[in-house]
Every structure is written in structure tokens, then in C-alpha cells.
PAZAPA-4460 file (N, C-alpha, C; in steps of 0.05 Angstrom, whole numbers, plus 32768, in hexadecimal, padded with zeros to 4 digits):
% residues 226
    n_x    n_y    n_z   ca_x   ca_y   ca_z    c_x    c_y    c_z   seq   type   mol
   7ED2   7DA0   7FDF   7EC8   7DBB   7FE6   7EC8   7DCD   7FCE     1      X     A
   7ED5   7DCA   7FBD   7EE0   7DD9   7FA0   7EE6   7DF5   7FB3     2      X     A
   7EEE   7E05   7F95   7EFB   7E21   7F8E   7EEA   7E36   7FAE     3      X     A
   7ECB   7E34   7FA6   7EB6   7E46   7FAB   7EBC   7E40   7FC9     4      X     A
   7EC0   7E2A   7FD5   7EC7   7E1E   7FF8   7EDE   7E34   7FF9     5      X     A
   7EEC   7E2C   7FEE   7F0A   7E35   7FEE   7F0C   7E50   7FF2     6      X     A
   7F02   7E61   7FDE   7EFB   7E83   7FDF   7EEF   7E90   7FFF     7      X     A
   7ED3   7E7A   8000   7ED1   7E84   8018   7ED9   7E80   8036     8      X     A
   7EE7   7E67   8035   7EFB   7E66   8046   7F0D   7E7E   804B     9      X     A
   7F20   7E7D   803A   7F2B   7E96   803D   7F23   7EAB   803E    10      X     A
   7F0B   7EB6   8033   7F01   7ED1   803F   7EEE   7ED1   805F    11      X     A
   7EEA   7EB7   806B   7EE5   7EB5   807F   7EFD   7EB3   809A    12      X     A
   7F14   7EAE   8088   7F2F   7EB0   8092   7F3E   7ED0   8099    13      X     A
   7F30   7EDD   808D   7F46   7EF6   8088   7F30   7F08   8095    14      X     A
   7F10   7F00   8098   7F03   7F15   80AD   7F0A   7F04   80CB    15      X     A
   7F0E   7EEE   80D2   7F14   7EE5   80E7   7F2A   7EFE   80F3    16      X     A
   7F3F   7EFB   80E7   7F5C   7F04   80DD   7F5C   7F21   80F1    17      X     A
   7F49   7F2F   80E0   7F3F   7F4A   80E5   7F31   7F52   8103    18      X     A
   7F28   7F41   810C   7F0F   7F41   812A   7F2E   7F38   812D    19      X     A
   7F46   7F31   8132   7F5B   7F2D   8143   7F5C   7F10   8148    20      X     A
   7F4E   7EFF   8141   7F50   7EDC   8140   7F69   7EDB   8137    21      X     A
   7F81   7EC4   814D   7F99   7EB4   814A   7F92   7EAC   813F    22      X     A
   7FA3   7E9F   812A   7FAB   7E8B   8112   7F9D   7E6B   811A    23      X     A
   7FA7   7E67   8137   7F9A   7E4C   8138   7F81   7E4F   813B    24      X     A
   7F71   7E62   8149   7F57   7E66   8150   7F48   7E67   812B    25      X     A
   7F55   7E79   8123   7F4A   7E70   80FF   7F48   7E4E   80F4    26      X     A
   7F60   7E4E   80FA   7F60   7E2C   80EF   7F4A   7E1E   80F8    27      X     A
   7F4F   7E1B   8113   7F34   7E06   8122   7F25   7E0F   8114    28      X     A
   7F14   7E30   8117   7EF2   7E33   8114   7EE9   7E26   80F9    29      X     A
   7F04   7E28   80E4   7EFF   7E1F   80CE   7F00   7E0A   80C1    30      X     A
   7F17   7DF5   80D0   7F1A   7DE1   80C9   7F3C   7DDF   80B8    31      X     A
   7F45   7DF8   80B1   7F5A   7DE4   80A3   7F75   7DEE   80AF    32      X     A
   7F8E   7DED   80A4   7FA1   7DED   80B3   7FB1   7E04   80AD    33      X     A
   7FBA   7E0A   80CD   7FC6   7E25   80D2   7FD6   7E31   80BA    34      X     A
   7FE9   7E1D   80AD   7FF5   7E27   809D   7FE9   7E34   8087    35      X     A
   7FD2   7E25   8080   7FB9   7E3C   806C   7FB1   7E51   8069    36      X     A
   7FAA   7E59   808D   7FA4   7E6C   809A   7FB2   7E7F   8092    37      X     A
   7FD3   7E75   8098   7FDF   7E89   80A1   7FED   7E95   807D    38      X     A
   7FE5   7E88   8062   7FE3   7E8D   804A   7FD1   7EA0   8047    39      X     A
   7FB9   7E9C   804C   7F9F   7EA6   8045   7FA1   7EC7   8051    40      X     A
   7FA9   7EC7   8068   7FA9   7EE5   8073   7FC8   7EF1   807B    41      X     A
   7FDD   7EEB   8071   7FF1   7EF3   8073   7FEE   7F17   8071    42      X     A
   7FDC   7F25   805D   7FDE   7F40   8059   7FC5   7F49   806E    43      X     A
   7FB8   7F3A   807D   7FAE   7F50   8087   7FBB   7F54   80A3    44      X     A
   7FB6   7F66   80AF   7FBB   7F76   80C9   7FB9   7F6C   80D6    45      X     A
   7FC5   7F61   80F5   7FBC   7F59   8104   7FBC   7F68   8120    46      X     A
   7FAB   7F68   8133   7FB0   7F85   8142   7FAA   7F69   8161    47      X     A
   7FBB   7F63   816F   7FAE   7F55   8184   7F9C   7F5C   819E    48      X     A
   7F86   7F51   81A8   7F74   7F61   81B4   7F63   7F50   81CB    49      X     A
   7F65   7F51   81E0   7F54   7F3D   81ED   7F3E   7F30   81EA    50      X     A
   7F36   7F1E   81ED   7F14   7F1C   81DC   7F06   7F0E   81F2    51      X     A
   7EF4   7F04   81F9   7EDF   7EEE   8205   7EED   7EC9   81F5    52      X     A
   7EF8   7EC4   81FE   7EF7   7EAB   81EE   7EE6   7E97   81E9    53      X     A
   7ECF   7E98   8200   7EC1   7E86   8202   7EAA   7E94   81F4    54      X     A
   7EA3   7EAB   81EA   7E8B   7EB6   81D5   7E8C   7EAA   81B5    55      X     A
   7E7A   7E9F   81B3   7E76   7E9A   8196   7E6D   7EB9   818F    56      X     A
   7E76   7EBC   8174   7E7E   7EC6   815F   7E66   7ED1   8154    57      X     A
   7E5C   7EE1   814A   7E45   7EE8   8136   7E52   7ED6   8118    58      X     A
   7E39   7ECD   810D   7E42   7EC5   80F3   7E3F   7EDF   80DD    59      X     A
   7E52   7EE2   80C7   7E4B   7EF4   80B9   7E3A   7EF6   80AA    60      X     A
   7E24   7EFD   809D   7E13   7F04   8089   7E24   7EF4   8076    61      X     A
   7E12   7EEA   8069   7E1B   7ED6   804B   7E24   7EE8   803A    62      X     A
   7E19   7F00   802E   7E1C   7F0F   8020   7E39   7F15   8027    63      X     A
   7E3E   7F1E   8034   7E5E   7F28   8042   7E6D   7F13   803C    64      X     A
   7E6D   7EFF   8049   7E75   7EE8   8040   7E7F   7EDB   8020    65      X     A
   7E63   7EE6   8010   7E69   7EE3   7FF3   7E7B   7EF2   7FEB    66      X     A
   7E7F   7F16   7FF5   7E89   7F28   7FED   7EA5   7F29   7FED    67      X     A
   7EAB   7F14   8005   7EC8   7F1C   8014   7ED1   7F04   7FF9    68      X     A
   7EC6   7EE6   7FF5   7EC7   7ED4   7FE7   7ED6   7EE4   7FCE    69      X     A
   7EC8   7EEF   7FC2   7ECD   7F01   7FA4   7EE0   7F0B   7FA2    70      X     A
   7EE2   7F24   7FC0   7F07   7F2E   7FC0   7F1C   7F18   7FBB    71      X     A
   7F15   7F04   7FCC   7F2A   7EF5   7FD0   7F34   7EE0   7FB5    72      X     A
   7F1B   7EDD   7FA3   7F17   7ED5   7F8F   7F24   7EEE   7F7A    73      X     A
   7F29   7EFF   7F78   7F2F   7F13   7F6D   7F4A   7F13   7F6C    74      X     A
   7F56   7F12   7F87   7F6D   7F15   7F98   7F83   7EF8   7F81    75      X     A
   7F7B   7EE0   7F8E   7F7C   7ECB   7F81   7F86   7ED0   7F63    76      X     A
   7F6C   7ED1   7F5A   7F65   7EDA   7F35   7F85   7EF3   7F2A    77      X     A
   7F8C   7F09   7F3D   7F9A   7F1A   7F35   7FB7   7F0D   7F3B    78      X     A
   7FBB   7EF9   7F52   7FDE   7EF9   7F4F   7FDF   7EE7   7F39    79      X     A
   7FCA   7ED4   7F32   7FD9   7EBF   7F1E   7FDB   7ECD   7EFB    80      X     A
   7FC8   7EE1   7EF8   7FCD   7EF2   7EE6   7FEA   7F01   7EE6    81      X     A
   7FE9   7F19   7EFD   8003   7F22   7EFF   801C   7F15   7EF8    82      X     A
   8016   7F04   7F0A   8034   7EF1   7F13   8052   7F04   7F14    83      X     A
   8067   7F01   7F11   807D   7F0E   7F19   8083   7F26   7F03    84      X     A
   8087   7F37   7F18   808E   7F4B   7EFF   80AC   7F54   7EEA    85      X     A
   80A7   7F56   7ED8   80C8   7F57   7ECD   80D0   7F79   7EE0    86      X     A
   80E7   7F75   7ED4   80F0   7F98   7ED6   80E6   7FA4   7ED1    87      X     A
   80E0   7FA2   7EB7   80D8   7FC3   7EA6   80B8   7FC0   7EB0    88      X     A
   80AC   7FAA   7EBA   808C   7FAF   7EC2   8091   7FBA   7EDA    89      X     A
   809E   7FB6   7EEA   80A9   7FC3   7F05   80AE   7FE1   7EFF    90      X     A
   80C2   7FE7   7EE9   80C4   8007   7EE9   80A8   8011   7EDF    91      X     A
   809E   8005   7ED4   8085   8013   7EBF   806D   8011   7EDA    92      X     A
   806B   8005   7EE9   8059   8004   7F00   8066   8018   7F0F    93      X     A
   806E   8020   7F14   8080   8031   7F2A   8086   8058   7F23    94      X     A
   8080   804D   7F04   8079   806C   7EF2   805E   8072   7EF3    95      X     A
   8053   805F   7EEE   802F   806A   7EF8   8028   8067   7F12    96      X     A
   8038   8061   7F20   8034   8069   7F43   803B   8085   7F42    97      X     A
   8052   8093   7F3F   805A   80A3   7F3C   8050   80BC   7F35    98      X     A
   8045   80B8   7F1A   8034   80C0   7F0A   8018   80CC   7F22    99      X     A
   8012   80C1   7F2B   7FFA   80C6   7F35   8003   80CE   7F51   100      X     A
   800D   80C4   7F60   8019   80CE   7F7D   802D   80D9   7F85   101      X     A
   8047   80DB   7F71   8059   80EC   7F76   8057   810E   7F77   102      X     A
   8070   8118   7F7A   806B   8132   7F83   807E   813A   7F64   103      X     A
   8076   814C   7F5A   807B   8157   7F3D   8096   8170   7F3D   104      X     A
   809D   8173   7F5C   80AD   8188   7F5D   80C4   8184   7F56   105      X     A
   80CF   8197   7F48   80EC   8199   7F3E   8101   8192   7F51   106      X     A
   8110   817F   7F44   8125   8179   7F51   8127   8169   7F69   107      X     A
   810D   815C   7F6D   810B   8146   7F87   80FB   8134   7F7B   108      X     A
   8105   8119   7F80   80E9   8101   7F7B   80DD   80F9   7F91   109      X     A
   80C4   80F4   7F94   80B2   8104   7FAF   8095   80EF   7FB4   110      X     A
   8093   80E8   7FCA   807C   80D5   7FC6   8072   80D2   7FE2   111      X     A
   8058   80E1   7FF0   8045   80DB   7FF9   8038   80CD   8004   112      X     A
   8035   80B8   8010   801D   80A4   801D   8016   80A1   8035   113      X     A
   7FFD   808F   8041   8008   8085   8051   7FFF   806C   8053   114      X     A
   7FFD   805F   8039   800A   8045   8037   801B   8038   803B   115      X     A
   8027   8021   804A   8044   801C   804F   804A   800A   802C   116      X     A
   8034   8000   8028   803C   7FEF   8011   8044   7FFF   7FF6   117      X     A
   8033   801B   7FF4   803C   802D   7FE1   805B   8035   7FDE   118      X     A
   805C   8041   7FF6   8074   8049   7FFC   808A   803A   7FF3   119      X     A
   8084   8023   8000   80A1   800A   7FFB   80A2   8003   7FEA   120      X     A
   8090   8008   7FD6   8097   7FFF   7FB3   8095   8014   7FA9   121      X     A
   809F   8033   7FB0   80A7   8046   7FA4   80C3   8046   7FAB   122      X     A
   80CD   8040   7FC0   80EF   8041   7FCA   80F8   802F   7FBD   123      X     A
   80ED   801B   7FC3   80FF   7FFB   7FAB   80FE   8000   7F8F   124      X     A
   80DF   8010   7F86   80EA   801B   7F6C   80F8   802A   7F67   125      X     A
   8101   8047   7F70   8113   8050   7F6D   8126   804A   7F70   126      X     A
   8139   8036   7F89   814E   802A   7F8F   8156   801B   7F74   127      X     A
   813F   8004   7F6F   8144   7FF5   7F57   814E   8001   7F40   128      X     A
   813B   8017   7F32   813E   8027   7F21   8157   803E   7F16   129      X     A
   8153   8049   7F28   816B   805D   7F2A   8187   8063   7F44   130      X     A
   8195   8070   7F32   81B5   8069   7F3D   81AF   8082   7F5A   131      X     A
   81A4   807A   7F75   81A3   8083   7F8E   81B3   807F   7FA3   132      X     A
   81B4   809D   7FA7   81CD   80A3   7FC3   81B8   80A1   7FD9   133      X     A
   81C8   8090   7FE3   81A8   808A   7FFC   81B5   8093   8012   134      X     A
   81C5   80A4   8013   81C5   80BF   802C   81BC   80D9   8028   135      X     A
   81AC   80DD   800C   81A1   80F5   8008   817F   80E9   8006   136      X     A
   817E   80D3   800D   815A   80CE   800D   8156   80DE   802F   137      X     A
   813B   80DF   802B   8132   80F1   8048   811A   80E7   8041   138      X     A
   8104   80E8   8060   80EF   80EB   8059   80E4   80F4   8079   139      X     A
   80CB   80F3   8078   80BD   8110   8089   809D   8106   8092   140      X     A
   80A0   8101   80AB   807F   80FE   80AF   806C   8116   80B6   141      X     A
   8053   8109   80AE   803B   8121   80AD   802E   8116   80CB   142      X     A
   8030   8116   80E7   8020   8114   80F9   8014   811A   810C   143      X     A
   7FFA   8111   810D   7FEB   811B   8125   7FF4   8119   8144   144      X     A
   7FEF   813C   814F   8001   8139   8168   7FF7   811F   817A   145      X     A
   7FFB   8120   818D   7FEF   8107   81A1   7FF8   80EF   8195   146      X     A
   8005   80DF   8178   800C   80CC   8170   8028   80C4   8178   147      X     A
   8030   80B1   8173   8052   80A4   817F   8065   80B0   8168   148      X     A
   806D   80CA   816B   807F   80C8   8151   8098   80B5   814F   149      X     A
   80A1   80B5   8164   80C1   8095   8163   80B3   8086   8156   150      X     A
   809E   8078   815F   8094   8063   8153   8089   8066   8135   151      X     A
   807D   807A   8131   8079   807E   8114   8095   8084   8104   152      X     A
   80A7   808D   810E   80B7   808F   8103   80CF   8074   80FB   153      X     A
   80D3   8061   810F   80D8   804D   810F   80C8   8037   80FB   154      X     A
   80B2   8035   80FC   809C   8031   80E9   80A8   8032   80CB   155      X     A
   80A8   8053   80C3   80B4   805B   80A9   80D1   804C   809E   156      X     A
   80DC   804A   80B5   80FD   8047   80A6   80F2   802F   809F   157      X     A
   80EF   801A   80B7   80E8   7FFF   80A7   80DA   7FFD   8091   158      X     A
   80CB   8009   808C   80B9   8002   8079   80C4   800F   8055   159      X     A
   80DC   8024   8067   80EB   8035   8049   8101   8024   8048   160      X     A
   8111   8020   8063   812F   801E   8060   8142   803B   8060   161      X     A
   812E   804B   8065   8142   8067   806D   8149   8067   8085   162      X     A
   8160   8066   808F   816A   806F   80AB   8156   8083   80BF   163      X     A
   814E   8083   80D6   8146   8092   80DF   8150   80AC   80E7   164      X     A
   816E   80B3   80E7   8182   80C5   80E5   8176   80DF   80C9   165      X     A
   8167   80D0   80B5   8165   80E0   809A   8145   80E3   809C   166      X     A
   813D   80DC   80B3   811D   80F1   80B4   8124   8106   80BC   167      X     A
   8113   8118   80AE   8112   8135   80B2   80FB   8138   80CF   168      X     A
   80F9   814B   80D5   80F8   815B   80EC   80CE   814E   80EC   169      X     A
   80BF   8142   80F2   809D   8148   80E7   808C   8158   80EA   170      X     A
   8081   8155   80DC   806C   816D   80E4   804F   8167   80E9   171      X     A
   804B   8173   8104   8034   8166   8119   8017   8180   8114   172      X     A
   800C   816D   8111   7FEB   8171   810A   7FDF   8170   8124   173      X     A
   7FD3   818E   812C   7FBE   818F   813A   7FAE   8189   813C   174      X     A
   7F9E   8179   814B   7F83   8168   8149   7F70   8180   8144   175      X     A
   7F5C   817D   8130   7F46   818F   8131   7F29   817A   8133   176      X     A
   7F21   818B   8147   7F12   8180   8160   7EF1   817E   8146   177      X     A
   7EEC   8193   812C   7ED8   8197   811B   7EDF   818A   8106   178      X     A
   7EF2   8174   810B   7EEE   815F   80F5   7EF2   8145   80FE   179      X     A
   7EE0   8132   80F1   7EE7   8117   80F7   7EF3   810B   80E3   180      X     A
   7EFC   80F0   80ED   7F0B   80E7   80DB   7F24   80D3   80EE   181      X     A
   7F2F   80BD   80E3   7F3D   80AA   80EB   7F5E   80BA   80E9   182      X     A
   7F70   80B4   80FA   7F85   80C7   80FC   7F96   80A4   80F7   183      X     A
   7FA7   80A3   80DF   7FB9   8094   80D7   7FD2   808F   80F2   184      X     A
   7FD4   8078   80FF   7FE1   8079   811E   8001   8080   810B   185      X     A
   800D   807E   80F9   802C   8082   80ED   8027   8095   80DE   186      X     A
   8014   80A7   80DC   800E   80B4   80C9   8018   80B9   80AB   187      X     A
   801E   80C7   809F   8022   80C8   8082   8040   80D1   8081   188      X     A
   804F   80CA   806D   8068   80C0   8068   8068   80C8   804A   189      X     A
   807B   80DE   804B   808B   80EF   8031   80AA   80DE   8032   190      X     A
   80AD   80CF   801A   80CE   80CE   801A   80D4   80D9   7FFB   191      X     A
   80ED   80F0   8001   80F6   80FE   7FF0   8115   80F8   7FEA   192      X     A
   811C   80F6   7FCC   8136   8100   7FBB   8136   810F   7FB2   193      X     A
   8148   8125   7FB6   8156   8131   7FA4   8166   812D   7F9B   194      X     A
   8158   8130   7F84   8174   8133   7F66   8163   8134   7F51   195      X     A
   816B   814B   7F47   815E   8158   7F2B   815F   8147   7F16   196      X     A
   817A   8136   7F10   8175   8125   7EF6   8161   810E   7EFF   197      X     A
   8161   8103   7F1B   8151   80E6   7F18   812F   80FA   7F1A   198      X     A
   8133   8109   7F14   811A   8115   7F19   810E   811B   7EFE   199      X     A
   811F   812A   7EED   8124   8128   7ED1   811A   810C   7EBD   200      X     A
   8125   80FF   7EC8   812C   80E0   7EC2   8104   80D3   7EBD   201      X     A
   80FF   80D4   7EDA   80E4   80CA   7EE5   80CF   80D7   7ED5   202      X     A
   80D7   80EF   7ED2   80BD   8101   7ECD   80BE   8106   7EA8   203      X     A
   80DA   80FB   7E92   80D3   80F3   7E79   80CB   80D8   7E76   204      X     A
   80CB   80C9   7E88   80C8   80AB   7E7B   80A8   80B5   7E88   205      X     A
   809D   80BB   7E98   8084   80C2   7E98   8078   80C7   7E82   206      X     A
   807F   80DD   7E7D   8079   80EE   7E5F   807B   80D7   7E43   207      X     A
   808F   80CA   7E3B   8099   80BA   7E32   807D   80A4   7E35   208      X     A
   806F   80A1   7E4D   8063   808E   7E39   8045   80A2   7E38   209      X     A
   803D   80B2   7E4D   8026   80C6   7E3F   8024   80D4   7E2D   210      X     A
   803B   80D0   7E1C   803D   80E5   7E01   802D   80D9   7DE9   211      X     A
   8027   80C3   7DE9   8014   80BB   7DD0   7FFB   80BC   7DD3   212      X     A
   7FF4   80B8   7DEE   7FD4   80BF   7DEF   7FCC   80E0   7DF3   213      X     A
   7FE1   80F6   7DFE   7FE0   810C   7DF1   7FDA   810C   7DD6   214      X     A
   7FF2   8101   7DC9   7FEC   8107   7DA6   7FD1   8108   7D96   215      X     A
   7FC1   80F1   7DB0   7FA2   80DF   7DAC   7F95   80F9   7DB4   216      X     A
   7F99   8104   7DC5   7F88   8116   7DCF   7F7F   812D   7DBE   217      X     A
   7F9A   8136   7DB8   7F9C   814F   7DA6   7F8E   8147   7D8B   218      X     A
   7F8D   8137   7D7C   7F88   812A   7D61   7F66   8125   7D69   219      X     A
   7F5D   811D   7D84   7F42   8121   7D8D   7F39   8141   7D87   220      X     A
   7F4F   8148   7D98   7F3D   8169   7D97   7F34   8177   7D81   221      X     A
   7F4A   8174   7D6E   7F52   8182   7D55   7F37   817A   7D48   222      X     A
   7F33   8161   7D4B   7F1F   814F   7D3A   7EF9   8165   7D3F   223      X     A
   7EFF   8166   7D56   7EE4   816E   7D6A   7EDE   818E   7D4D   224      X     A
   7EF3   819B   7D52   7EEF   81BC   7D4A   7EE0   81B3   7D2A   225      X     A
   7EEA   8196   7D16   7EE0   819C   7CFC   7EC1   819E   7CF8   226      X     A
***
């Protein structure tokens, strides 16, 4: 079959995945074995849902087919590059997360999403990283009324490891009826520390490493005026 079988197998695996197809129902349509299957789509979602069992399937457009191929070929191509990360690539990944999604305010280290995967490799970085009292972590959901807050909230700890005891109080969003738009069912998830030095700490080694391409910048500018 080579590589190119292989690619699109799996990207024909992981839209199965998505329409809500069991693991074995993938295997059969495709031919190989569950345990593949259950490799191939481990990250995506699975939402269970009644279906017609006896309906064949639309086939997908080739093109789609090629497309999903490429991610997955991509996907592939990037862990054997990556491969494991040391520490210091762990802290240095976790500073340009930061960098870009953290909250800049004095005296709290502060982070935003509502990614669960963001999130959880902002807590393990920080955990990892720095010396944390993990009875002063808190964190705080942003949700829309009519949503399950227990359950979103339950949701969060797992996915932080904060006690649900150390969520703060949330704060519920009125549906406005003049906008559309997909309403996140756990909605968005702030987990906050305070403490001024790890905050201190985060926000020079930031600096620490954007300080040379400043230097680049300025030595640009200067250059511009002759």
C-alpha cells in the first residue's frame, strides 16, 4: 500500500472518527485493525450519536480526502521531528505560550483559554517550572447562561488539577440574541497565581530572550533616519 495508503487511511480514519463511527465500525469499513484505529484517532473527539446503521455513507470528495491525507502527513512529519522535549525546551515553549496568551498583570501569572490542551500545558508548566503553592492557584469560568456550570466546572479541575473548592464564583454571559456564533459547552477557563516574584520571574526570562531582537530593532531604526 506504501506511505501515501497509509496517510490516507488515517485521514479517512479520523473523519469517520468525527461523523461519530465506533472504532470497530472504522476498522471493518477500512480494513485494518482496531488497534490502528484506535492510534490513528486517539485526539480526536468523540461525541456518541445514533445513526441509521444500515445507510451507506457518502464518499468524501478526493480532494478532502487528499487534504485530510497532508494534515495527517504533517501531523506524522512533526512528532518525529519534535520528538521529546528536554526541560529547558519545555520552559522555553511555555514562555512563548505565555508570551502571547498570558495576562501581563502585576503580581498574578494568568492564562486564558478555552482550550483544554492549552491550559494543561500552562499548569504543568508552571508546576514544573516554578516553586507553587497550589492552595493559592484559583481559577474562574467565563459562561454562557443556560450551560452546565458543575459540569464545566468539573471539566476544568480535571483538565487543571485545581480542586473545585478553589474556583472562584463564574461569570455568566447573557445570550445575545444579535449575535451568532458557537457558545463553547465548558466555556472559557482563566487559571490564576498570585505571586509577584513568579510573576517577576516569567515576565524577565520573557524579556531575557526578546531583548536581542529589540537591540535588532532599534539598530534597524537608527539605520532608517541616516
Amino acid at each position: 500500500m506504501g506511505n501515501a495508503g497509509k496517510f490516507e487511511e488515517r485521514a479517512r480514519a479520523r473523519q469517520l472518527r468525527v461523523q461519530s463511527w465506533t472504532l470497530s465500525e472504522i476498522a471493518s469499513e477500512l480494513g485494518v485493525s482496531k488497534g490502528s484505529v484506535s492510534t490513528w484517532v486517539r485526539d480526536v473527539e468523540f461525541v456518541a450519536k445514533p445513526r441509521n446503521r444500515g445507510h451507506t455513507s457518502q464518499r468524501p470528495h478526493p480532494l478532502h480526502v487528499r487534504k485530510l491525507a497532508e494534515i495527517e502527513r504533517c501531523r506524522v512529519e512533526a512528532d518525529e521531528f519534535i520528538g521529546a522535549l528536554s526541560e529547558r525546551e519545555f520552559l522555553m515553549f511555555g514562555l512563548g505560550l505565555y508570551a502571547g496568551e498570558g495576562s501581563k498583570t502585576n503580581g498574578t501569572v494568568s492564562m486564558a483559554n478555552t482550550n483544554p490542551r492549552l491550559l494543561r500545558i500552562f499548569v504543568t508548566w508552571l508546576r514544573r517550572n516554578f516553586d507553587v503553592d497550589e492552595s493559592r492557584l484559583r481559577a474562574k469560568l467565563y459562561l454562557h447562561e443556560g450551560l452546565d456550570v458543575l459540569g464545566a466546572t468539573e471539566h476544568w479541575s480535571d483538565v487543571t488539577s485545581i480542586p473545585v473548592r478553589q474556583f472562584r464564583a463564574p461569570y455568566r454571559a447573557a445570550a445575545d440574541p444579535t449575535r451568532r456564533g458557537s457558545k463553547h459547552v465548558h466555556g472559557c477557563a482563566t487559571v490564576m497565581y498570585s505571586c509577584s516574584t513568579t510573576h517577576r520571574r516569567v515576565m524577565a526570562m520573557i524579556e531575557a530572550i526578546s531583548f536581542p531582537f529589540a537591540i535588532r530593532d532599534s539598530s534597524v531604526g537608527r539605520a532608517g533616519h541616516c
